[in-house]
C-alpha positions as CSV (number, residue, x, y, z in Angstrom):
1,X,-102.8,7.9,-7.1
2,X,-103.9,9.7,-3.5
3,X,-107.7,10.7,-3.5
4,X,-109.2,13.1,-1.6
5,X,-110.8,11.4,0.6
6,X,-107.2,9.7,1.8
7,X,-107.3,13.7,3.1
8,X,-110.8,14.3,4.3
9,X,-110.7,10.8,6.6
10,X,-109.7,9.5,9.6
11,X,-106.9,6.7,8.7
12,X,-108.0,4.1,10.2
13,X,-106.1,1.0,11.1
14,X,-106.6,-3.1,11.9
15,X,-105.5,-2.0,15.3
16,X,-108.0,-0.7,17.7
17,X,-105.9,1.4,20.2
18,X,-104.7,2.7,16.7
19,X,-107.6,4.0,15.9
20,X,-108.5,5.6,18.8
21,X,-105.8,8.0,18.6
22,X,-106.6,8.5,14.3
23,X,-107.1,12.3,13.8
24,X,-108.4,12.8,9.9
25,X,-105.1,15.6,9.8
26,X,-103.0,17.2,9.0
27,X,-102.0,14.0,6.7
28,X,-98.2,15.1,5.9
29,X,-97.6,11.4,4.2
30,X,-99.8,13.9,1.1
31,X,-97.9,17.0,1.4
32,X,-96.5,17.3,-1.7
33,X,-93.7,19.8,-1.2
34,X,-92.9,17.6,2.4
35,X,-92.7,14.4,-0.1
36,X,-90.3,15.7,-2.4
37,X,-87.3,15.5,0.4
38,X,-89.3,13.6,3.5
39,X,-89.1,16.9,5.8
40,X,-91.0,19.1,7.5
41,X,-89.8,22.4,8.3
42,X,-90.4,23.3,12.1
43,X,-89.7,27.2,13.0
44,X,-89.8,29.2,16.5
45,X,-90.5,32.3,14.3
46,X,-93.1,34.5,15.4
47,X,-92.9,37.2,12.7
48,X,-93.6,35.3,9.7
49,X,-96.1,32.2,9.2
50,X,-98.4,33.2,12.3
51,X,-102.2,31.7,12.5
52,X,-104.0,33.8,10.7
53,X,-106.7,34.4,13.6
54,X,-104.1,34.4,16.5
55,X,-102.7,37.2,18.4
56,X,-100.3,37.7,20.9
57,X,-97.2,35.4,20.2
58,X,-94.3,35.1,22.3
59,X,-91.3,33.5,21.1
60,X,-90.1,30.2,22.8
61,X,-87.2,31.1,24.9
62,X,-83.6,29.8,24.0
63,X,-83.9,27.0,26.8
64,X,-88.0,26.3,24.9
65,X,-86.1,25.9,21.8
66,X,-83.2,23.5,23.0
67,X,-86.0,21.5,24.4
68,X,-88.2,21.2,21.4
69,X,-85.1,20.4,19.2
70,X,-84.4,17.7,21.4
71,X,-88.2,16.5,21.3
72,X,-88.0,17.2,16.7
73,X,-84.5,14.8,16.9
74,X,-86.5,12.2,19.0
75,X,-89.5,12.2,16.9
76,X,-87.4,11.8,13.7
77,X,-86.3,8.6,15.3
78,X,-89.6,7.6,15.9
79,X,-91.3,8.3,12.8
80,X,-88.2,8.6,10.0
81,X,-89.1,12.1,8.7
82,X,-86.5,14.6,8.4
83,X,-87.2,17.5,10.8
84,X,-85.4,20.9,10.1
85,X,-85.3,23.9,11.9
86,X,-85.4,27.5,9.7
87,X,-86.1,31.1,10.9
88,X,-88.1,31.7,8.0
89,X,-91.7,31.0,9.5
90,X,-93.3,31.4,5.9
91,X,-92.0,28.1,4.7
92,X,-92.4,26.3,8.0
93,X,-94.9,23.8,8.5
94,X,-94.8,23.3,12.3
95,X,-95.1,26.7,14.3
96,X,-94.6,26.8,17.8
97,X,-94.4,29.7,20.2
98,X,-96.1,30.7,23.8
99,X,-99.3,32.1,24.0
100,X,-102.0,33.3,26.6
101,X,-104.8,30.0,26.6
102,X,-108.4,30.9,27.4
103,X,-108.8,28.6,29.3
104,X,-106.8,28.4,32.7
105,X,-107.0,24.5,32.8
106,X,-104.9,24.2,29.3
107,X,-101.3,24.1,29.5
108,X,-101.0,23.5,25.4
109,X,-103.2,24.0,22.2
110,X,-102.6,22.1,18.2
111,X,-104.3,23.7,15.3
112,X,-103.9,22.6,11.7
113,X,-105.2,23.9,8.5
114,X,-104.8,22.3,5.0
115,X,-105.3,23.3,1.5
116,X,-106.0,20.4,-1.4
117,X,-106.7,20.4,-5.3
118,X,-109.1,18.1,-6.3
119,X,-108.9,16.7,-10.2
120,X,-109.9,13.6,-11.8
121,X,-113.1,13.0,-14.0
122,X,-114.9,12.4,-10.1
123,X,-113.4,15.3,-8.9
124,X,-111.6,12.6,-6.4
125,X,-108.2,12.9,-7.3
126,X,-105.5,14.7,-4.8
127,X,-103.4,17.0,-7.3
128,X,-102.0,19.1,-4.6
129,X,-101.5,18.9,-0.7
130,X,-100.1,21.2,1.9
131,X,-100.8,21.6,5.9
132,X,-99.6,24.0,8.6
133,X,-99.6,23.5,11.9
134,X,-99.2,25.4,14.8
135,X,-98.0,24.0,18.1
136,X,-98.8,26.7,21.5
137,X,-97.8,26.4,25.0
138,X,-99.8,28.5,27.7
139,X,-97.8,31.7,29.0
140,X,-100.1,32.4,32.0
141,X,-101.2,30.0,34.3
142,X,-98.6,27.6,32.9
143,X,-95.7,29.5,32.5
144,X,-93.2,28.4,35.0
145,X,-94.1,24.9,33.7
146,X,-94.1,24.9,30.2
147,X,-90.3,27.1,30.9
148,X,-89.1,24.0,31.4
149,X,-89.0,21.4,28.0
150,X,-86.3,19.3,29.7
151,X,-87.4,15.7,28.7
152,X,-88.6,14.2,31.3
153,X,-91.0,17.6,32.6
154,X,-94.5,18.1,32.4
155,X,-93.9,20.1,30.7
156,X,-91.4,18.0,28.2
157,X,-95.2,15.9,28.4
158,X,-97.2,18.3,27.3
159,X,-95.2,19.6,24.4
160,X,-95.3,15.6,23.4
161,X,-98.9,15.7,23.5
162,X,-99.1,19.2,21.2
163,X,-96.5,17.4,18.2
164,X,-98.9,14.3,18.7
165,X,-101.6,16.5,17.3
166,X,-99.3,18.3,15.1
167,X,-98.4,14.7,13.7
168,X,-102.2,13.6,13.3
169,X,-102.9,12.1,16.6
170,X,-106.3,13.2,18.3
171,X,-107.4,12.6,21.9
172,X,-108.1,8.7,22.9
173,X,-111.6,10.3,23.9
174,X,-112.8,12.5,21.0
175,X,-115.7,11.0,18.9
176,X,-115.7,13.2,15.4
177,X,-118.1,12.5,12.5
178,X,-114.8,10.6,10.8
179,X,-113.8,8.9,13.6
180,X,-115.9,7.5,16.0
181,X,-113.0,5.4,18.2
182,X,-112.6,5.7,21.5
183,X,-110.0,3.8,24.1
184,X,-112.1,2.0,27.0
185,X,-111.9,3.4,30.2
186,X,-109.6,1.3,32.0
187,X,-106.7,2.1,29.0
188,X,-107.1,5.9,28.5
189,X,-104.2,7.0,30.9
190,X,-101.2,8.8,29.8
191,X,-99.5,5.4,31.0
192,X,-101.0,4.1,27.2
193,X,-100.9,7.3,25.1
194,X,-99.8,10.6,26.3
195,X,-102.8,12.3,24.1
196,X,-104.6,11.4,27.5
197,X,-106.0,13.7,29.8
198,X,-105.7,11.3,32.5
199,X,-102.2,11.1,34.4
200,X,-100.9,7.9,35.2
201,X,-97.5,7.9,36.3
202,X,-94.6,10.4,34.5
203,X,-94.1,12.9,33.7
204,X,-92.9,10.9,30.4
205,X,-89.9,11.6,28.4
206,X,-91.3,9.4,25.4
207,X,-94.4,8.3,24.1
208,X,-96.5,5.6,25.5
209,X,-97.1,2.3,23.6
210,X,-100.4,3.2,22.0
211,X,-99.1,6.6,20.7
212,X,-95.9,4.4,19.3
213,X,-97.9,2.1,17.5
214,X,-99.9,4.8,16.1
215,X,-97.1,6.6,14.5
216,X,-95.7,3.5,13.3
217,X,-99.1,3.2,11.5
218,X,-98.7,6.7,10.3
219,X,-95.3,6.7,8.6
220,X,-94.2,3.4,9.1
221,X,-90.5,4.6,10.9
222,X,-89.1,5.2,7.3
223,X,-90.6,8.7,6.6
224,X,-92.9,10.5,4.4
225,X,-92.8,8.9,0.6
226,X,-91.3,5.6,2.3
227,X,-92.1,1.8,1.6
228,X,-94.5,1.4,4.9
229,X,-97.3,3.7,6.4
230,X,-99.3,5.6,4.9
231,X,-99.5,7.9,1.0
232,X,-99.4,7.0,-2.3
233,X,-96.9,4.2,-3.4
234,X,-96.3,2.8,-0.2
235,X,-96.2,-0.9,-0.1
236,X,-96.8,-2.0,3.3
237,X,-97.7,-1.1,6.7
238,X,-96.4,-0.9,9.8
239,X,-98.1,-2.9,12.5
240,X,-97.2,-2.3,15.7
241,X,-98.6,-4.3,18.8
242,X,-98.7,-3.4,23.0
243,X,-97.6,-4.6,25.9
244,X,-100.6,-7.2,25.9
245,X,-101.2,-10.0,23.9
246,X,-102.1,-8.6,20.7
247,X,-103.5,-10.1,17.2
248,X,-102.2,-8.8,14.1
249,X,-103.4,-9.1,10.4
250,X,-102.2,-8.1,8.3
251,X,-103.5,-6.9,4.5
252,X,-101.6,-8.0,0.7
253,X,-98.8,-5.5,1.4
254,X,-95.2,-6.0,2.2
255,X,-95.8,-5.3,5.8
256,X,-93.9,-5.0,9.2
257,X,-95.4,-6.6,12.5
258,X,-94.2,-6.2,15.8
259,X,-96.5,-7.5,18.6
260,X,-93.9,-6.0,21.4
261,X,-95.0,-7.7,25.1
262,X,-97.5,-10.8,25.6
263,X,-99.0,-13.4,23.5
264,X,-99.4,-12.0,20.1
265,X,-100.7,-13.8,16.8
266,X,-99.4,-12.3,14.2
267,X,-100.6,-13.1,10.6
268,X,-98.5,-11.4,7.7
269,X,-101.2,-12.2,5.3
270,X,-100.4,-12.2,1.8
271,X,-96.7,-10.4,0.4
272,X,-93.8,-11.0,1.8
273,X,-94.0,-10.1,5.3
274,X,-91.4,-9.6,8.6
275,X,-92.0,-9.3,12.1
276,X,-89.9,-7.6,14.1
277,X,-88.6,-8.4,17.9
278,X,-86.3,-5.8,20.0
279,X,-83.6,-8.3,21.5
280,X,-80.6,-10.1,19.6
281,X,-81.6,-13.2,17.7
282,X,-80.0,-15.1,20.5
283,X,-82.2,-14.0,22.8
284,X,-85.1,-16.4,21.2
285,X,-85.9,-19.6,20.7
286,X,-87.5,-20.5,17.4
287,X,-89.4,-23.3,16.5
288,X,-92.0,-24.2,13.7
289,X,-94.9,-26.1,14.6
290,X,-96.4,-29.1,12.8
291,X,-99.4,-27.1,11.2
292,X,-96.9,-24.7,9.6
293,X,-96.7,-21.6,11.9
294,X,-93.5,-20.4,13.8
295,X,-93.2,-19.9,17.6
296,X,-90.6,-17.2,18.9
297,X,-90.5,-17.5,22.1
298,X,-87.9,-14.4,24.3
299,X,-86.0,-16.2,27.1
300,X,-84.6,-13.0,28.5
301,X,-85.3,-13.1,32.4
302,X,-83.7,-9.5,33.3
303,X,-86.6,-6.9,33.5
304,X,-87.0,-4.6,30.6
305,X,-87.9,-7.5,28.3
306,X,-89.9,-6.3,25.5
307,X,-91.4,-9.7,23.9
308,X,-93.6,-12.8,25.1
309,X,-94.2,-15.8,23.0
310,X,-95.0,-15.1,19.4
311,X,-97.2,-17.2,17.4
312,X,-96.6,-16.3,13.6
313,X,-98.2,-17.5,10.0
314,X,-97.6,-16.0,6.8
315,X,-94.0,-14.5,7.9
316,X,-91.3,-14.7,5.7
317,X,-88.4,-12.5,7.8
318,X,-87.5,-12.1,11.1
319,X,-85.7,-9.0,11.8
320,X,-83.9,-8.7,15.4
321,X,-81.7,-6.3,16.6
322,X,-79.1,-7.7,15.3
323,X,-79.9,-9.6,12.3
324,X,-82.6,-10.6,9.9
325,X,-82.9,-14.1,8.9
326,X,-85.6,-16.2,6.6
327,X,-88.3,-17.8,8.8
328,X,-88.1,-21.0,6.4
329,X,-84.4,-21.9,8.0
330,X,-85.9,-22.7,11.5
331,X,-86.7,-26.6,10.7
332,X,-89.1,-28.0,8.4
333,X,-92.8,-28.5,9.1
334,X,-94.4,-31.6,8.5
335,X,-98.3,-32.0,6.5
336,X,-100.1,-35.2,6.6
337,X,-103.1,-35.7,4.4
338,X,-106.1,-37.7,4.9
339,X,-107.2,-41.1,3.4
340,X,-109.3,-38.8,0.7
341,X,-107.5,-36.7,-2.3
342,X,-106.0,-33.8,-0.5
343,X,-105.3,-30.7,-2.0
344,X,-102.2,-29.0,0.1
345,X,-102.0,-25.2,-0.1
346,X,-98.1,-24.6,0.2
347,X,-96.3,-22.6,2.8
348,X,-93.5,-20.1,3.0
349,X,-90.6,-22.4,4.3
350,X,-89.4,-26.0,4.1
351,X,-92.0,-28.4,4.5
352,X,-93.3,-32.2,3.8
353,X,-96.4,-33.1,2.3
354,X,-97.4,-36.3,3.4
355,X,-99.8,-37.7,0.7
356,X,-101.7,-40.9,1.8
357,X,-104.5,-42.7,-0.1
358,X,-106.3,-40.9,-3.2
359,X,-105.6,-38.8,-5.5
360,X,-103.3,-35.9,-3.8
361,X,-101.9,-32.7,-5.1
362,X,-100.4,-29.7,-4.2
363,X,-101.0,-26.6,-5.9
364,X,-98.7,-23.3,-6.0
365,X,-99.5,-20.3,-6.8
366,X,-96.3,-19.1,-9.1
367,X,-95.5,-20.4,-12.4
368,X,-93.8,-23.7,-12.6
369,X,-90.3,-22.3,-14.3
370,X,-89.8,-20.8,-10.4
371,X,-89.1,-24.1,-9.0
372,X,-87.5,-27.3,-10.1
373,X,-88.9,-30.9,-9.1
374,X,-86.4,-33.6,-8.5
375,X,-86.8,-37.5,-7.4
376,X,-85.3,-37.9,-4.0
377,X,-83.8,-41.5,-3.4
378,X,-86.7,-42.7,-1.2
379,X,-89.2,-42.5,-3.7
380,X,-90.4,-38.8,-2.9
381,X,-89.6,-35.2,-4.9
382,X,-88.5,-32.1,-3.6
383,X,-89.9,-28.6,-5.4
384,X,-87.6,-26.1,-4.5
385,X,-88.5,-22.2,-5.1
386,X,-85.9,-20.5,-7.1
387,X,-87.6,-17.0,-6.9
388,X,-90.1,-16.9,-3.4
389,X,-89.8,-17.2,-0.2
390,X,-91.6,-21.2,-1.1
391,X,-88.3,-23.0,0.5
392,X,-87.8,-26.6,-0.6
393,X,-90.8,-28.9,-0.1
394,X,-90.8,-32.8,0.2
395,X,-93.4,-34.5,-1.5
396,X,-94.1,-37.9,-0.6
397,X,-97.3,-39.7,-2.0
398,X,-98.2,-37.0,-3.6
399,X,-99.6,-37.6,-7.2
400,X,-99.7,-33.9,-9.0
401,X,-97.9,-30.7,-8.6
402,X,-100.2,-27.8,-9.8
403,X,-98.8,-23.9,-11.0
404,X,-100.2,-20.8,-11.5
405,X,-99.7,-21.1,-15.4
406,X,-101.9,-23.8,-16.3
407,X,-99.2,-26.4,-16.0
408,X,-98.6,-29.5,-13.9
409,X,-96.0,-32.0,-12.9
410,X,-97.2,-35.0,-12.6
411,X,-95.5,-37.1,-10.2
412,X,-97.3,-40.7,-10.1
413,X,-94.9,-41.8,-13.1
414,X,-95.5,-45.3,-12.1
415,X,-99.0,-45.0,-12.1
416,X,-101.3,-43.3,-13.9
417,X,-99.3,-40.3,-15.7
418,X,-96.8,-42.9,-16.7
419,X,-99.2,-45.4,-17.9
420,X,-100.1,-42.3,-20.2
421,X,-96.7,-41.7,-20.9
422,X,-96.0,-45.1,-22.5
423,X,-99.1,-45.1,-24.4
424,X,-97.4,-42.5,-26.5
425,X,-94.1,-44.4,-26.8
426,X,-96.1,-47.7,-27.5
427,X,-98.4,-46.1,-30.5
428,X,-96.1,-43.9,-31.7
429,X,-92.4,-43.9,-30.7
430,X,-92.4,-40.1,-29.3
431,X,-92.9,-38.4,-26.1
432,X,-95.9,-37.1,-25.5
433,X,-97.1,-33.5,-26.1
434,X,-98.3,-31.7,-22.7
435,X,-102.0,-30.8,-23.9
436,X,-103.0,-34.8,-25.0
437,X,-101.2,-35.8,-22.2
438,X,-103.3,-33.9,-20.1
439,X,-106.1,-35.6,-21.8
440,X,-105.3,-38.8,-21.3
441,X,-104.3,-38.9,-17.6
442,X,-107.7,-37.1,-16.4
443,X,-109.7,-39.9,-18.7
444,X,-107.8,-42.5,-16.5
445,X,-108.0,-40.4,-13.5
446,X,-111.9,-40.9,-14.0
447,X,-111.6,-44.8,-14.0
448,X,-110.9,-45.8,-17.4
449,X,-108.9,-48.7,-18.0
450,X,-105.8,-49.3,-19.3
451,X,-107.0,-50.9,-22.2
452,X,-109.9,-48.8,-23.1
453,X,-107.4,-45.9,-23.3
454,X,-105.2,-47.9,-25.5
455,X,-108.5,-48.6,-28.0
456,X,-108.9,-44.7,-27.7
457,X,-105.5,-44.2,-29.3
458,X,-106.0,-47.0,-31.9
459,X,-108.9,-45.0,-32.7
460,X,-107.4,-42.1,-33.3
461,X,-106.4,-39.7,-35.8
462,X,-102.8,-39.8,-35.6
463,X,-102.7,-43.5,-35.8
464,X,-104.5,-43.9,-38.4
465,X,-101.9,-41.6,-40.1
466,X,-98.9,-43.1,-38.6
467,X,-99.9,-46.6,-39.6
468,X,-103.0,-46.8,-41.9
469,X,-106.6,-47.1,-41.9
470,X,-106.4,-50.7,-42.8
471,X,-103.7,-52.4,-41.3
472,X,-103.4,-55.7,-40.8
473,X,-102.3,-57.9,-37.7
474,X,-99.3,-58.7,-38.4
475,X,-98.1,-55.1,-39.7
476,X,-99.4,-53.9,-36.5
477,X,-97.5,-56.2,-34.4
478,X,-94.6,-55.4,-36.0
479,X,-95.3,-51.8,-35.3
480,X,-95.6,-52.7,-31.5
481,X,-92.6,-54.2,-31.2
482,X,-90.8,-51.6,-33.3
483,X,-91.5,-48.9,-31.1
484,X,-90.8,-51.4,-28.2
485,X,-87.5,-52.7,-28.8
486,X,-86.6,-50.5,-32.5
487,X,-86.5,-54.3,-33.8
488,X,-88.6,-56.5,-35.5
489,X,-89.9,-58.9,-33.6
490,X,-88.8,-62.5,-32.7
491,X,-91.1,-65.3,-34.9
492,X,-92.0,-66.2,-31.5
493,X,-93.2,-63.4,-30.0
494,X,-95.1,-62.4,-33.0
495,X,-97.0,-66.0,-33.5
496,X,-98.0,-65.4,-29.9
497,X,-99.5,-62.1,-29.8
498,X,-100.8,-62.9,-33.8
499,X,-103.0,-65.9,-32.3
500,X,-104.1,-63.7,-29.0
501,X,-105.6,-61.3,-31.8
502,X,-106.9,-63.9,-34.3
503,X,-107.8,-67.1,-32.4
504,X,-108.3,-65.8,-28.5
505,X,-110.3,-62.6,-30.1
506,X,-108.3,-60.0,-27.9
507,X,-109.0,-56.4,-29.2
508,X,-105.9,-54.2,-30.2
509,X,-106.2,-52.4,-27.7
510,X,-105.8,-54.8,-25.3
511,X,-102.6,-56.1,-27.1
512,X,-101.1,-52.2,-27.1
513,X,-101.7,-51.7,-23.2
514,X,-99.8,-54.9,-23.2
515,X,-96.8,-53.3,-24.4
516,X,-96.9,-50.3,-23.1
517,X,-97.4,-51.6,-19.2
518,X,-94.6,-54.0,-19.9
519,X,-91.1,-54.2,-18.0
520,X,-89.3,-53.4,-21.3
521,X,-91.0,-50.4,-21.6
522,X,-90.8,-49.2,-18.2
523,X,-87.3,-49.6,-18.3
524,X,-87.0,-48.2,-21.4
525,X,-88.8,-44.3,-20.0
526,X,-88.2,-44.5,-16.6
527,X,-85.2,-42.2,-17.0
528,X,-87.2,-39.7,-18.7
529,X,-89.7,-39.2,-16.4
530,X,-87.8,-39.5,-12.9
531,X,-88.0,-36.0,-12.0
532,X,-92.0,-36.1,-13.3
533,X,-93.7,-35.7,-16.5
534,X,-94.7,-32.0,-17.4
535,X,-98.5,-31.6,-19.0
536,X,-100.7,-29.4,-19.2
537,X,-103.9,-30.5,-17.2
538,X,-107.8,-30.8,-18.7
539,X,-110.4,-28.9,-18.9
């Protein structure tokens, strides 16, 4: 739910040439009647919906209003709000109209005014939004300028600058109690943000880069009420870079990022995340790096090229003007652990983990019914996500495979997990359950031997109730070899392993690792586990 203070503060951004241009209103992303539709109602009307305050109005002339139209259509490109002229100035939100400025030096004036009801057991809750705005161009000393609102004028510029305001952009100089950002010196020219006072080049029939990438932080280009910018229920942001090399985090959100010219960094964060480039996908040449990040680099050579050389983490899309496509098809990156027990943090895409000595894993962070683990013919597994944006990974050397509910696959079924396995095949002719077996791999991840593990198990409940408190020898050879081979054993075989026990002294234990780490017996469940053994991990 909005709170007040998203109303009463100056939205500020990861972005600082954002945030020099963050006014704390007229916050139309919390108008309720503009959210119902994503409009705002401009009018030319001077006899209904004046400033209460302000005298002397003069209506725009017809060639004023084509103008501003044309500026309201491009501005609805720019931001995705819905702007609608009506003669009715009562239900407008955006006024504009001439007027004699105090001051000779101004050629244009923004005011805003809001009205909020606050609710919520803090009293923080916004129940109720709505802003007015009122947009003036100077009728005396700037007249014969401001006539003009062809784009492309000064004074097409200055009635830019005005909506700016009238939008919730302040000057790249002002210092307020909520908003203490300023540009530095060298970047406050109307070549960066037209809310400048200082002229650099134009007059501009657009805005400059900074105010672009302010608005995109505003309303994220799809509106008032939309998926990106800013109000209540959005789910991302729009991050929007320069024509330098910029660095972009972003938050949890499902977020856009465009770094525009230069070397940009752009991190997506957590959610699933796409950067955006201006030219066709052809235009580009892709490439994901060993450490898991993706290069994009633009090999246009005509002037007018809007991108550098992207270096991008945590991106799931790329969105050209063309196309989108998944980040994960552009090759597969390649992880090698260390000679110690690595524990690899997977990454959106197709990628191999290179496991080498110790105890590896890999842990995701989604349940383990989103992907499905296979044995690949040289010995590895691939996990492929079903749901994410996770790819298919190659796991080679890798012992465990960890999810976000509590379960794990283990993948060592030669060693250790399937040493476990057996024991449950040998003792009691079933597969085990996930819990014990979870038990019984972390006791011999910890060093315990093959045979102590097997005395565990003798030692046991459920053995004792399988096979008796008192057995003797040769019942409990026969018992070996039954779940063995589902046979009763050759005289042979059993006069052997009857004098290990008796005469050489050999504990049970040792006789039941025996079977279980035989050939029959990993012949006999290697089929089961191929693909890894499911359990649920200790502790």
């Amino acid at each position: 739910m909005a709170l007040v203070t998203d109303v009463t503060s100056a939205p500020l951004s990861p972005l600082a040439s954002v945030n020099a241009l963050m006014s704390k209103g007229p916050d139309w992303n919390y108008d309720t009647a503009a959210l119902v539709n994503n409009t705002l109602y401009y009018t030319f009307s001077i006899s209904t919906g004046n400033e209460t305050g302000r005298s002397g109005q003069e209506a725009f002339s017809s060639a004023q209003q084509a103008g501003a139209q044309a500026a309201f259509a491009y501005l609805q490109k720019v931001t995705g709000i819905n702007f609608v002229l009506t003669t009715n100035g009562a239900v407008a939100d955006i006024h504009l109209c001439n007027v004699d400025l105090s001051d000779a030096q101004t050629t244009g004036e923004c005011s805003w005014r809001a009205s909020y009801t606050p609710g919520g057991q803090d009293g923080n809750a916004l129940v109720d939004y709505s802003a007015n705005a009122w947009v003036y161009l100077d009728n005396r000393e700037w007249r014969g300028q401001n006539a003009n609102l062809s784009a492309g004028t000064s004074g097409y510029e200055t009635l830019l600058h005005e909506l700016g305001h009238a939008l919730g952009l302040k000057h790249p100089f002002d210092v307020s109690a909520e908003n203490g950002n300023t540009l530095p010196y060298g970047q406050d020219t109307t070549a960066n943000t037209l809310m400048s006072y200082t002229h650099l080049g134009g007059p501009y029939p657009t805005y400059s880069q900074y105010d672009l990438e302010a608005l995109a932080w505003l309303y994220g280009g799809d509106g008032l009420g939309g998926t990106l910018g800013l109000g209540d229920g959005t789910t991302g942001r729009y991050l929007m870079g320069t024509s330098l090399g910029d660095s972009i985090t972003a938050d949890g959100g499902n977020d856009l990022l465009e770094g525009d010219g230069g070397a940009d960094v752009l991190n997506g964060g957590a959610g699933i995340d796409t950067a955006v480039f201006r030219g066709t996908l052809a235009a580009y040449t892709i490439t994901t790096n060993d450490n898991g990040t993706v290069s994009v680099a633009d090999t246009r050579t005509t002037s007018g090229t809007f991108d550098g050389t992207d270096l991008l983490s945590n991106i799931e899309y790329l969105k050209f003007s063309d196309t989108t496509v998944a980040a994960s098809q552009f090759g597969t990156r390649i992880v090698d652990g260390t000679a110690a027990a690595d524990n690899f943090a997977p990454q959106a895409g197709n990628t191999v983990y290179n496991g080498s000595a110790g105890l590896d894993r890999i842990t995701y962070t989604a349940p383990h019914t989103n992907f499905k683990v296979v044995h690949t013919a040289t010995g590895g597994y691939t996990v492929t996500d079903n749901v994410g944006n996770g790819g298919v990974d190659t796991l080679n050397n890798v012992e465990r495979a960890y999810f976000s509910d509590h379960s794990a696959v283990a993948l060592d079924v030669l060693g250790v997990s399937g040493l476990a396995y057996r024991m449950y095949k040998a003792a009691f002719d079933r597969a085990p359950d996930a819990v014990g077996l979870g038990y019984w791999i972390d006791v011999l991840d910890r060093g315990a031997s093959a045979d102590a593990v097997a005395q565990g198990f003798i030692d046991g409940s459920e053995f004792t109730r399988t096979w008796g408190a008192n057995i003797g020898t040769e019942d409990f050879l026969k018992a070996m070899y039954t779940n063995l081979r589902h046979a009763a054993p050759d005289a042979e075989g059993l006069a052997f392993w009857k004098h290990v026990i008796d005469d050489v002294h050999m504990s049970r234990g040792y006789v039941l690792a025996h079977f279980a780490t035989s050939d029959e017996m990993v012949a006999q469940v290697v089929g089961q586990v191929q693909d890894g053994i499911v359990y649920t991990p200790f502790g």
